[in-house]
C-alpha positions as CSV (number, residue, x, y, z in Angstrom):
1,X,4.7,-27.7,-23.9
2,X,8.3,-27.3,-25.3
3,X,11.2,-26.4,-23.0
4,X,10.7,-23.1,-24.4
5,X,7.2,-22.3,-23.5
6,X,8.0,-23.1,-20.1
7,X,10.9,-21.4,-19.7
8,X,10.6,-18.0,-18.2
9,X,11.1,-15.2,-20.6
10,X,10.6,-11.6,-20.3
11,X,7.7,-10.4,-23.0
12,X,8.3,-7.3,-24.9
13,X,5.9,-4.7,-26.6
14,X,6.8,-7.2,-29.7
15,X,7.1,-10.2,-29.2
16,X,3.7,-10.1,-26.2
17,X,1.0,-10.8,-29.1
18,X,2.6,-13.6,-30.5
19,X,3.2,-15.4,-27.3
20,X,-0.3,-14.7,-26.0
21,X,-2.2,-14.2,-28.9
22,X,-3.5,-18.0,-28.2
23,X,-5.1,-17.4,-25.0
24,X,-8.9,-17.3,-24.4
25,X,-9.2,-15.0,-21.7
26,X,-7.5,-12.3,-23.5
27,X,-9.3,-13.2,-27.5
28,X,-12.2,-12.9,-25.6
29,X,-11.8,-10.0,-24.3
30,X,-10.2,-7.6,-26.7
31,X,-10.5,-9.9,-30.0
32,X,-8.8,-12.7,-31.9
33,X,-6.6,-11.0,-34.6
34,X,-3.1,-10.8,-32.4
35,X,-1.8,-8.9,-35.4
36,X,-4.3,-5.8,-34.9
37,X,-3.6,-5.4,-31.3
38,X,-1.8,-2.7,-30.0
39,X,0.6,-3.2,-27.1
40,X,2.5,-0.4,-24.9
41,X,4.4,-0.5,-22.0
42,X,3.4,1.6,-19.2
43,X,4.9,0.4,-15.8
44,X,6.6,3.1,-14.0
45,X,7.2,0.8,-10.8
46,X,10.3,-0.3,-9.3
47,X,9.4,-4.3,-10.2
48,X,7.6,-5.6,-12.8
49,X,6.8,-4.9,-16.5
50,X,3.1,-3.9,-17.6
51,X,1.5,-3.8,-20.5
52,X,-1.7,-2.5,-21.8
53,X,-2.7,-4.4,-24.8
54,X,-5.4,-2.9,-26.6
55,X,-7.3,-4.9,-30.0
56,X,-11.2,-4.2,-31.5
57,X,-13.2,-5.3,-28.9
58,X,-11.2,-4.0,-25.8
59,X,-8.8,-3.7,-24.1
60,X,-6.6,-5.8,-20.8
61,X,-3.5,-5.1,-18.6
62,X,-0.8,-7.6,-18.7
63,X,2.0,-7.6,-15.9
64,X,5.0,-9.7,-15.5
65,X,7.5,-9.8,-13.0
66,X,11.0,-9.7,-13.6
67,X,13.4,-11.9,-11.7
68,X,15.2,-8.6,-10.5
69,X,14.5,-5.4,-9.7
70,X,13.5,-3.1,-12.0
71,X,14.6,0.0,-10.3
72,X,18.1,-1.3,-9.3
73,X,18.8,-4.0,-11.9
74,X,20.0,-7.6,-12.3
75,X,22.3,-7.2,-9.3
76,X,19.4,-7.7,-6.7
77,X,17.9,-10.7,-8.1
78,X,14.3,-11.7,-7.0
79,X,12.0,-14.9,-7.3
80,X,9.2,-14.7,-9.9
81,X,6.9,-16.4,-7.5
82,X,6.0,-12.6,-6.2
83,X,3.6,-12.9,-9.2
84,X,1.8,-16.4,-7.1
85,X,1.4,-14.3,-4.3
86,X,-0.3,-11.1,-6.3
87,X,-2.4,-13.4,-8.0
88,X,-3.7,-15.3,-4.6
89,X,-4.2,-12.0,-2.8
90,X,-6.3,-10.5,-5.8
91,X,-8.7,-13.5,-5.2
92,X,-8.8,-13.2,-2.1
93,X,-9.7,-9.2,-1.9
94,X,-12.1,-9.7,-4.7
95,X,-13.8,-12.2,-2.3
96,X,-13.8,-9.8,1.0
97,X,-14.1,-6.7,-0.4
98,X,-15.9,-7.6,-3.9
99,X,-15.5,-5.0,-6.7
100,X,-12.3,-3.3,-5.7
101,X,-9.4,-4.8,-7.0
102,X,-8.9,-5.4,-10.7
103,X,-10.9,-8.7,-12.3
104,X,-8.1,-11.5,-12.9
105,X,-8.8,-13.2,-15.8
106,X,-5.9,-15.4,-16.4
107,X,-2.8,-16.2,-14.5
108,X,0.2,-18.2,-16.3
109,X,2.4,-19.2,-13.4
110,X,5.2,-20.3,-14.8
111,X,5.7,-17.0,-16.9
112,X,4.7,-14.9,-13.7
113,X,2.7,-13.3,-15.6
114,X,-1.2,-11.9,-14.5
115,X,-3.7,-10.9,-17.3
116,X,-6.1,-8.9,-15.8
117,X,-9.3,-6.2,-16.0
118,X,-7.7,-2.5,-17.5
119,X,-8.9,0.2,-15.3
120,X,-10.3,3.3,-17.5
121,X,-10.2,5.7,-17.3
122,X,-9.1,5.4,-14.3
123,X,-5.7,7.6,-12.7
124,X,-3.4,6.7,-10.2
125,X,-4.4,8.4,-7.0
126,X,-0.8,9.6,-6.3
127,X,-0.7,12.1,-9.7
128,X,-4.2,12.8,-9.0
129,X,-3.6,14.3,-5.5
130,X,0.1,16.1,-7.0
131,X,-2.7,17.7,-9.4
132,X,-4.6,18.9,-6.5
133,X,-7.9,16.6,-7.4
134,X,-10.4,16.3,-4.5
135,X,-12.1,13.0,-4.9
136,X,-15.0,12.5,-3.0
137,X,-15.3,8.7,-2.3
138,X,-11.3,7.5,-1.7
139,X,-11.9,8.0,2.3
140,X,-15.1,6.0,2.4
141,X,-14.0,3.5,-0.1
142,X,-10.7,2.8,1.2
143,X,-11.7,2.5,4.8
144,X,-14.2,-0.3,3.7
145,X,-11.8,-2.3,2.0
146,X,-9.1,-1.7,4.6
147,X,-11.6,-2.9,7.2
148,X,-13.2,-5.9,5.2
149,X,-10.2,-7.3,3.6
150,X,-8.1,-6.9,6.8
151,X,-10.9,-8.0,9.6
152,X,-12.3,-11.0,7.3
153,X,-8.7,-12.4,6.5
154,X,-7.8,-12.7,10.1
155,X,-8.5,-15.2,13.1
156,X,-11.5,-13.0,13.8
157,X,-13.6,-14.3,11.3
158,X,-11.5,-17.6,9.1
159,X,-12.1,-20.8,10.4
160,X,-8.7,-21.9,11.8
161,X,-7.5,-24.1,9.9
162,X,-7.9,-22.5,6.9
163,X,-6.2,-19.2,7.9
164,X,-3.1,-21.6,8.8
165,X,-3.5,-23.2,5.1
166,X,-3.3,-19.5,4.0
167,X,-0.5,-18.0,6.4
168,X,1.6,-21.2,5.5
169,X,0.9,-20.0,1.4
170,X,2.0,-16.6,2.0
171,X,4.7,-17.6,4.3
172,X,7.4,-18.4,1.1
173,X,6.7,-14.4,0.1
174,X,10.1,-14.1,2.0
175,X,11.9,-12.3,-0.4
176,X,9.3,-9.3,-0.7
177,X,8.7,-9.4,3.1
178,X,12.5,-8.8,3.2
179,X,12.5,-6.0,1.4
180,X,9.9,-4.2,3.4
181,X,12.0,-5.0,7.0
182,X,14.8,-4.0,5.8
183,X,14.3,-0.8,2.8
184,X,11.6,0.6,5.5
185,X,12.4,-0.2,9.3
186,X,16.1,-0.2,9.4
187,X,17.7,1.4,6.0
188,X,16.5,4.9,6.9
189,X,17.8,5.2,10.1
190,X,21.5,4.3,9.2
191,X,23.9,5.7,6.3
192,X,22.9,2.5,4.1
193,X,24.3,2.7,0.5
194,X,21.0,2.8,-1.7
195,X,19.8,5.3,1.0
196,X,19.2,8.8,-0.7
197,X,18.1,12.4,0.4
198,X,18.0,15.9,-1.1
199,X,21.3,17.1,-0.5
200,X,22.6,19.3,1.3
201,X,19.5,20.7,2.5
202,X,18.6,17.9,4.5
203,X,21.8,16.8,5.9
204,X,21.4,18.4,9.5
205,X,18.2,16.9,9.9
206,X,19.1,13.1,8.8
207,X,21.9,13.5,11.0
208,X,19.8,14.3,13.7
209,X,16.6,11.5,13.0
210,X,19.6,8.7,12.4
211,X,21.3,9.5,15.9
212,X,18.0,9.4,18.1
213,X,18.0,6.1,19.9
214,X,14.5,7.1,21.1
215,X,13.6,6.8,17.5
216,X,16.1,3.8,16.5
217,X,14.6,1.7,19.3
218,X,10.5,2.8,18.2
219,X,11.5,1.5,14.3
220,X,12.9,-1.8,15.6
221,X,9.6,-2.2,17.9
222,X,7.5,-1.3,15.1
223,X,9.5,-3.9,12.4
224,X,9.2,-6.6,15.5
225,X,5.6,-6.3,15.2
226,X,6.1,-6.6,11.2
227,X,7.6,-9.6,11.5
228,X,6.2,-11.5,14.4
229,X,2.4,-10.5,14.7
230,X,0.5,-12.6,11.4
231,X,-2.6,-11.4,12.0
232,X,-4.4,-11.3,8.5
233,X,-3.5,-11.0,4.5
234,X,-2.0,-7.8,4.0
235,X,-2.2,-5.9,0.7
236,X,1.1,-5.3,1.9
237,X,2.1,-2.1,0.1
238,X,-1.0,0.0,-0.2
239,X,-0.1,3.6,-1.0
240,X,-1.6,6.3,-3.4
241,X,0.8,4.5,-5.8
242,X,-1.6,1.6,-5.6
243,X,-5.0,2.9,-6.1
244,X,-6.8,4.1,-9.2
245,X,-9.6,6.3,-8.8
246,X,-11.9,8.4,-10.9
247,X,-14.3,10.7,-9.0
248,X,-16.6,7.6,-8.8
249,X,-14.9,5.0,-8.5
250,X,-11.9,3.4,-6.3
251,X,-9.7,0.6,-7.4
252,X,-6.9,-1.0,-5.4
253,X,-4.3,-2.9,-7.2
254,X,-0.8,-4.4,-6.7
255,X,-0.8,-6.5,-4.1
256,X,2.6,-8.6,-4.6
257,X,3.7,-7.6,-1.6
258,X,0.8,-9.6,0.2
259,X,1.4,-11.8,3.3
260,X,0.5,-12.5,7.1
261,X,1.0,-9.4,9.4
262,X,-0.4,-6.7,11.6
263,X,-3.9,-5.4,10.6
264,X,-2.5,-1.8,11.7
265,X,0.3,-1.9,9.1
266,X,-1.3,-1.5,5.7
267,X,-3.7,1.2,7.5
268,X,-0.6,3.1,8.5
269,X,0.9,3.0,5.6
270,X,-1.9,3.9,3.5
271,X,-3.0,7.4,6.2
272,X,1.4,8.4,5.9
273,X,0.7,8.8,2.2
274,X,-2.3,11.0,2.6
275,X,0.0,13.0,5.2
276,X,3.0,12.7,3.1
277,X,0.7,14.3,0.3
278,X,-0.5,17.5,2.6
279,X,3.2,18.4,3.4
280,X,4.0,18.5,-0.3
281,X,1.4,20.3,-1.2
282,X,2.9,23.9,-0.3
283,X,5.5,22.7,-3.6
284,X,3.0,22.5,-6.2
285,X,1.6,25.5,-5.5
286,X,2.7,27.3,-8.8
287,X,-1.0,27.3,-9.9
288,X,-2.1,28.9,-6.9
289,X,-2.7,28.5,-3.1
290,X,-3.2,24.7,-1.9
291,X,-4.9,25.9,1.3
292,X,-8.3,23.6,0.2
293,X,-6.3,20.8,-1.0
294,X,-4.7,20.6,2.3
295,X,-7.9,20.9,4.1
296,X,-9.3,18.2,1.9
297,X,-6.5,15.5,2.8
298,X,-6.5,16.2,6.5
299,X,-10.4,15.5,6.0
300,X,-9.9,12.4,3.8
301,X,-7.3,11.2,6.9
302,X,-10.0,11.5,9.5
303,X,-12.6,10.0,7.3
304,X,-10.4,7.2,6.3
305,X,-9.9,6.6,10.1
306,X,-13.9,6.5,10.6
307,X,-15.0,4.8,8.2
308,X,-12.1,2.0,8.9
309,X,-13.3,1.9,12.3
310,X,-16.7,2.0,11.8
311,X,-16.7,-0.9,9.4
312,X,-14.4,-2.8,11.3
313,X,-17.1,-2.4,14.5
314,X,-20.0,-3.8,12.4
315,X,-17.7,-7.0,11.2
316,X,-16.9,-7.6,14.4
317,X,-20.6,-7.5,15.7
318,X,-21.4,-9.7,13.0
319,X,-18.8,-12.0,11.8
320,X,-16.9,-12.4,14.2
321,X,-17.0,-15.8,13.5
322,X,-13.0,-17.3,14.0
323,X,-11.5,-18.5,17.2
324,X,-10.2,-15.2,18.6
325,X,-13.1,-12.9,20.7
326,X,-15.3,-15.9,20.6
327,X,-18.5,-15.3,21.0
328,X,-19.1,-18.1,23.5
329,X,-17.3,-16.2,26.0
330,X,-19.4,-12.9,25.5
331,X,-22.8,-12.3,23.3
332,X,-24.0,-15.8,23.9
333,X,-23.9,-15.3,27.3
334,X,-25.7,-11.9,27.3
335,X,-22.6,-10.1,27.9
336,X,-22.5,-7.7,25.0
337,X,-20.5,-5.4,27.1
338,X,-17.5,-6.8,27.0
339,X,-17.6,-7.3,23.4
340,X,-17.9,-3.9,23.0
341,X,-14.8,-3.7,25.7
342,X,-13.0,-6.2,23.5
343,X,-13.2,-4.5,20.4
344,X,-11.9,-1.5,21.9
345,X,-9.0,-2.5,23.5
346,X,-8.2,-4.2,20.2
347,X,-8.8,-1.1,17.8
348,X,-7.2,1.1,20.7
349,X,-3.9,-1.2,19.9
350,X,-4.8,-0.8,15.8
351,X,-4.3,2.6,16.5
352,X,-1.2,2.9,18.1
353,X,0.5,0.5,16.0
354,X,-0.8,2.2,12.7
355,X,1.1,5.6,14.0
356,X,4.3,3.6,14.1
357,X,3.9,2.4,11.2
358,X,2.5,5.6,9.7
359,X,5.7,7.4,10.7
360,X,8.2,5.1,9.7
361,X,6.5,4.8,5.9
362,X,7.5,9.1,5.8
363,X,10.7,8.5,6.9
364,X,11.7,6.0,4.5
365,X,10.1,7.3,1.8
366,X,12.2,10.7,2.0
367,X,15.7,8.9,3.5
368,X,15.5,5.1,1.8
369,X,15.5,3.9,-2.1
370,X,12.0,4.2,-2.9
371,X,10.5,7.8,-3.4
372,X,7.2,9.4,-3.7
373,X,6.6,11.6,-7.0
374,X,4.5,13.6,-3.8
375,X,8.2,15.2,-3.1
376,X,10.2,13.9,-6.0
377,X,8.0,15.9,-8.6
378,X,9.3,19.3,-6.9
379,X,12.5,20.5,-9.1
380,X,13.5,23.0,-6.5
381,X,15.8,21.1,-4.1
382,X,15.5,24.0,-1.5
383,X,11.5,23.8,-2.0
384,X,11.6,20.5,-2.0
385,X,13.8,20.4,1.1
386,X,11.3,22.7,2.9
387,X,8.1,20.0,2.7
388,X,10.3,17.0,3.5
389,X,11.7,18.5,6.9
390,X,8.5,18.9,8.2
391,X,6.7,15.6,7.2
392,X,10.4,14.2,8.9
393,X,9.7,16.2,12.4
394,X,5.7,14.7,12.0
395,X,6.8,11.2,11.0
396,X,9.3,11.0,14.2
397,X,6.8,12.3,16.7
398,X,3.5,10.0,15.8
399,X,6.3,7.0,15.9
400,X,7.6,8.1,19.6
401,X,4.6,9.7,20.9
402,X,2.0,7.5,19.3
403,X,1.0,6.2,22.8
404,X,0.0,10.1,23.7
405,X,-2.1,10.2,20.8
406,X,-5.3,9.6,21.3
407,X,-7.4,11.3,18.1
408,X,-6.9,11.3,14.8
409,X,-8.3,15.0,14.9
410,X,-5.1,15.5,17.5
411,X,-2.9,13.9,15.0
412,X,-3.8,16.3,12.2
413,X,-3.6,19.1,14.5
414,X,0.0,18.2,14.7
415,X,0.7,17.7,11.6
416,X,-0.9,21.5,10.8
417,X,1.4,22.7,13.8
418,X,4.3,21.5,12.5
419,X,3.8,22.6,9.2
420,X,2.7,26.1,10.6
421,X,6.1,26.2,12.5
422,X,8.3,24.8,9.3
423,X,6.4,27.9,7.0
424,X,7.4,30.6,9.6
């Protein structure tokens, strides 16, 4: 290769079938005439650029990452390597939980760029739930791939040494993990300056949420755990932004975020996006009540919940294969009672932690950088204002009282409580 092929450079919606007009995995896939494909950009993210390049046979989603970015610019640079880390924890999820993530069919390392399976006609699951769909399998799929990629990527089930090979990969994510400790567990609870709210309205409220040490002190337990408990691979950043559904099928994608943390984090953050989604619901109510759409998602939560448990139950009666839980110590000596003890001290503390983490993800996706179109989508500030305050009130109270909370039936209970109070 010349100096530049290998030299990193950004692809446009021009110059992309040119420069990858010579590789198999894409001529194979959507034909061999570069000249008669057609190539848009579609990525509404804050990182990366991606493409969906469409020719006679078919069609495949490029993405690239960008060594800054996107949303704020070259001024916070960032390493292409993210694009390493996707493409190892697409494997990887593909091989615990097969037929959920997107097929990767070629990665170019050096160009950070990931060619890969184009989901159709697929939408993404946030603009699916701000339409008010219902989709019947998200709970049950989810909770499967929550439990099998998170269970079967721990010390539970990987043979030692090769979970250290793998935490030590995932390790140099540094740059991404930094992002996450600092843009979720500490930027919303201080007047940091990419930090934005709807103003005025919820002024009182921020002022109130950023001067609660009870609060303060919870967020830095929770981003403690973040950092120091490497459990398992983490998708790392799996919210409704990061899932493609249609009403039969459920696809996660995204995973650049991936690395070695707690199994309750990516649960958390996934169930605070379902409850982020009910409290905006009485916005997008133009069309008509939301009183079943709101049912729906506080049923999806508590399915979600079961079916994560559930799963996570039958892996660890029978793959619990890795050095923790050992099954010298319990079934092999007839003692299946205190497996059945261990497991549920150990998704009692799943739990707990996933309410922290639940209720930090609201916070800082109302008071931080990085919005949800859930909220963002509502022109009217004072509407708008009106859904945030409560899912604020709800995110603060499952991250200080999560030790109180013993249901996820409870939890929802609360969440229709304080809703009911905010509507008054």
């Amino acid at each position: 290769m010349t100096k530049r092929e290998t030299s990193f450079e950004a692809l446009t919606v021009e110059s992309l079938p040119g420069r990858l007009g010579g590789i198999e995995a894409l001529t194979a896939r959507i034909g061999n005439d570069s000249a008669a494909w057609k190539v848009r950009e579609v990525g509404d993210g804050n990182l990366n650029l991606v493409f969906i390049v469409e020719g006679p046979n078919g069609a495949v989603v490029v993405k690239q990452a960008l060594p800054y970015v996107r949303l704020v610019g070259d001024s916070w640079p960032l390493p292409l390597k993210r694009s390493f880390f996707e493409y190892h924890a697409l494997i990887r999820q593909e091989a615990r939980a097969p037929g959920v993530v997107p097929q990767v069919l070629h990665f170019d390392e050096a160009q950070a760029l990931i060619v890969m399976e184009f989901l159709t006609p697929h939408v993404i699951l946030r603009k699916a739930l701000i339409a008010g769909r219902e989709l019947p399998l998200i709970a049950r799929d989810l909770g499967l791939f929550m439990a099998r990629t998170l269970f079967r990527g721990s010390d539970l089930a990987m043979p030692t040494r090769e979970r250290k090979a793998d935490l030590a990969l995932f390790a140099d994510n540094a740059e991404l993990c930094d992002i996450t400790e600092n843009l979720v567990f500490t930027d919303p609870y201080f007047e940091a300056a990419m930090n934005r709210h709807t103003s005025p309205q919820l002024d009182p409220l921020v002022a109130e949420l950023r001067a609660d040490r009870d609060l303060k002190v919870e967020a830095q337990r929770m981003k403690h755990l973040f950092a120091a408990n490497a459990e398992t691979l983490l998708h790392g950043d799996l919210h409704s932004g990061s899932i493609m559904v249609t009403d039969a099928e459920t696809r996660v994608i995204d995973p650049e975020f991936a690395f070695y943390g707690p199994i309750a984090f990516d649960v958390g953050m996934l169930l605070a996006n379902y409850w982020m989604s009910y409290f905006s619901q009485d916005g997008h109510e133009a069309d008509g009540s939301r009183d079943s759409m709101r049912a729906y998602l506080l049923g999806v939560i508590a399915k979600t919940w079961s079916a994560f448990r559930a799963e996570f139950a039958r892996l660890w009666r029978t793959e619990r294969t890795g050095m923790l839980y050992h099954r010298s110590l319990f079934e092999a000596r007839g003692d299946t009672i205190g497996a059945e003890q261990a497991l549920g001290a150990v998704v009692q503390s799943i739990w707990h932690d996933m309410l922290g983490f639940a209720g930090i993800e609201i916070h800082r996706r109302i008071l931080g950088l990085a919005h949800n179109a859930d909220f963002e989508t509502i022109e009217d500030e004072d509407l708008r204002a009106s859904c945030e305050a409560p899912a604020l009130r709800f995110g603060r109270q499952i991250t200080v009282a999560r030790r109180e909370l013993h249901s996820i039936d409870e939890v929802n209970a609360l969440a229709a409580l304080i809703r009911g109070e905010a509507r008054r």
